[in-house]
LUMDOBA-680183 format. One record per residue (C-alpha): x, y, z; residue number from 1; residue in three letters. Coordinates in Angstrom, 1 decimal. Layout:
// residues N
SITE    east   north      up  seq  type
SITE       X       Y       Z  NUM   ala
...
END
This chain:
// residues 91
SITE    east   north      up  seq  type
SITE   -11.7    13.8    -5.0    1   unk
SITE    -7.6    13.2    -5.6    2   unk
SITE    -7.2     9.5    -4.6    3   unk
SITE    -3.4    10.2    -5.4    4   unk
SITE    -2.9    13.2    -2.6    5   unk
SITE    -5.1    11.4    -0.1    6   unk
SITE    -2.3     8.8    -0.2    7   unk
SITE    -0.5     9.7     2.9    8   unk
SITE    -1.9     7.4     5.5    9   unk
SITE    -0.2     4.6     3.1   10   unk
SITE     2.8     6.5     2.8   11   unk
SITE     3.8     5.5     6.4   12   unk
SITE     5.5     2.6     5.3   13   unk
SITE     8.3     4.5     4.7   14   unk
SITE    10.3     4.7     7.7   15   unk
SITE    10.1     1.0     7.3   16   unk
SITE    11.5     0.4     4.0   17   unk
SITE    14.2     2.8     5.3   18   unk
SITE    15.0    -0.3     7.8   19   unk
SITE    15.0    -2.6     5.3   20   unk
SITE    12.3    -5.2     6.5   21   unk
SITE    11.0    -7.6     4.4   22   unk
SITE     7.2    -6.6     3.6   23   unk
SITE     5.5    -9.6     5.7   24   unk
SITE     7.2    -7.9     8.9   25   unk
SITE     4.4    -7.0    11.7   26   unk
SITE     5.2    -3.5    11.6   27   unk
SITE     4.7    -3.2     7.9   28   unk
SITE     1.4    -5.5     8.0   29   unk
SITE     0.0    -3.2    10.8   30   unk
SITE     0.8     0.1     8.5   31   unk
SITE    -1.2    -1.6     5.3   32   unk
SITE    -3.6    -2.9     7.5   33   unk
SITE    -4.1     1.1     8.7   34   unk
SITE    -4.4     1.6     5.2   35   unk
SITE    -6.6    -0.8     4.0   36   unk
SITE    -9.2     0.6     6.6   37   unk
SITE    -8.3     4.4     5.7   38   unk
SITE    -9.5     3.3     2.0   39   unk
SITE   -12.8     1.6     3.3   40   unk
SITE   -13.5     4.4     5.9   41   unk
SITE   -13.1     7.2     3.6   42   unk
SITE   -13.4     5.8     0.1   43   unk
SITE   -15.2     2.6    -0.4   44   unk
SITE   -16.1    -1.0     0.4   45   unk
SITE   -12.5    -2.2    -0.3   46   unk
SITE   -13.0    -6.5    -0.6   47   unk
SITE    -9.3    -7.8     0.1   48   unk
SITE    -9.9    -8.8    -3.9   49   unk
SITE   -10.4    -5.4    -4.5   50   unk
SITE    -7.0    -4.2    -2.7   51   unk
SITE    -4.9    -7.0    -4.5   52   unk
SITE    -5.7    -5.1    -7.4   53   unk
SITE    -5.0    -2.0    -6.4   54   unk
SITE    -1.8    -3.1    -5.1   55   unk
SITE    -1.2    -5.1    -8.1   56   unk
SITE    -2.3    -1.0   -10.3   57   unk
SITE     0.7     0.6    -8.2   58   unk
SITE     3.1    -1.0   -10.1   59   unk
SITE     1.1    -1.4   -13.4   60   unk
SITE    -0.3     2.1   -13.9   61   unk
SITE     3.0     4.4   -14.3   62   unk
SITE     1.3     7.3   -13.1   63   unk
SITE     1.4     5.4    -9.4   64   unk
SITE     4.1     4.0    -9.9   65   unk
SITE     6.1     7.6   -10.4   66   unk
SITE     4.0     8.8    -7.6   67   unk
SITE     4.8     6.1    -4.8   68   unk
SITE     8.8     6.0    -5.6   69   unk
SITE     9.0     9.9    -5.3   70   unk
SITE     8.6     9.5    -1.8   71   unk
SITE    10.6     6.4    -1.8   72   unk
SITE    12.4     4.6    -4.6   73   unk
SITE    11.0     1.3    -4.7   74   unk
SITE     8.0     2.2    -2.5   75   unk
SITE     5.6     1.4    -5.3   76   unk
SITE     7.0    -2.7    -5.5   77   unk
SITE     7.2    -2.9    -1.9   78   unk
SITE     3.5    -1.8    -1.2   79   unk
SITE     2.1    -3.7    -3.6   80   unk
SITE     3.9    -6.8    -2.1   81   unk
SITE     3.3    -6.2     1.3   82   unk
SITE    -0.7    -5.9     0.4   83   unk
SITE    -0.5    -8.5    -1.2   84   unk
SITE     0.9   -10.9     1.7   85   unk
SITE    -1.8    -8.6     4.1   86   unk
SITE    -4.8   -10.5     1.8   87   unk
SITE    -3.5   -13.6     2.1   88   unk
SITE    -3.8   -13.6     5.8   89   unk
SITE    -6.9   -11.6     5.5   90   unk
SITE    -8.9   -13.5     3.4   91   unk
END
């Protein structure tokens, strides 16, 4: 299974960005709370631990990192930041 082209359901942050909200706006929490479901529906049992880090690998790991800001510049940063503030008020 390709983790990286199942992406899309994240990708709908986009049009946001495009706005320029900050990533703790409701619209934005609402989209990575979308994702973080798509991830335990289709994937596995995502802990918001778990998610943190995987927010925390789209910036770390290149390889996401390229992937997420070819759709967006920045997209990469601003995910991982906006999952991050989505498990702090999950948890």
């Amino acid at each position: 299974m390709d983790m990286m082209n199942s992406a899309k359901p994240g990708s709908t942050a986009v049009p946001t960005i495009t706005a320029r909200v900050p990533p703790a706006d409701d619209e934005v929490q609402e989209q990575i709370g979308q994702w973080f479901k798509h991830i335990n529906d289709r994937f596995y049992t995502c802990t918001p631990e778990i998610f943190r880090g995987l927010a925390d690998m789209y910036v770390a790991d290149k390889r996401f990192t390229e992937f997420y800001d070819k759709v967006r510049p920045g997209l990469a940063g601003f995910k991982r930041d906006a999952m991050h503030l989505y498990c702090d008020n999950i948890v």
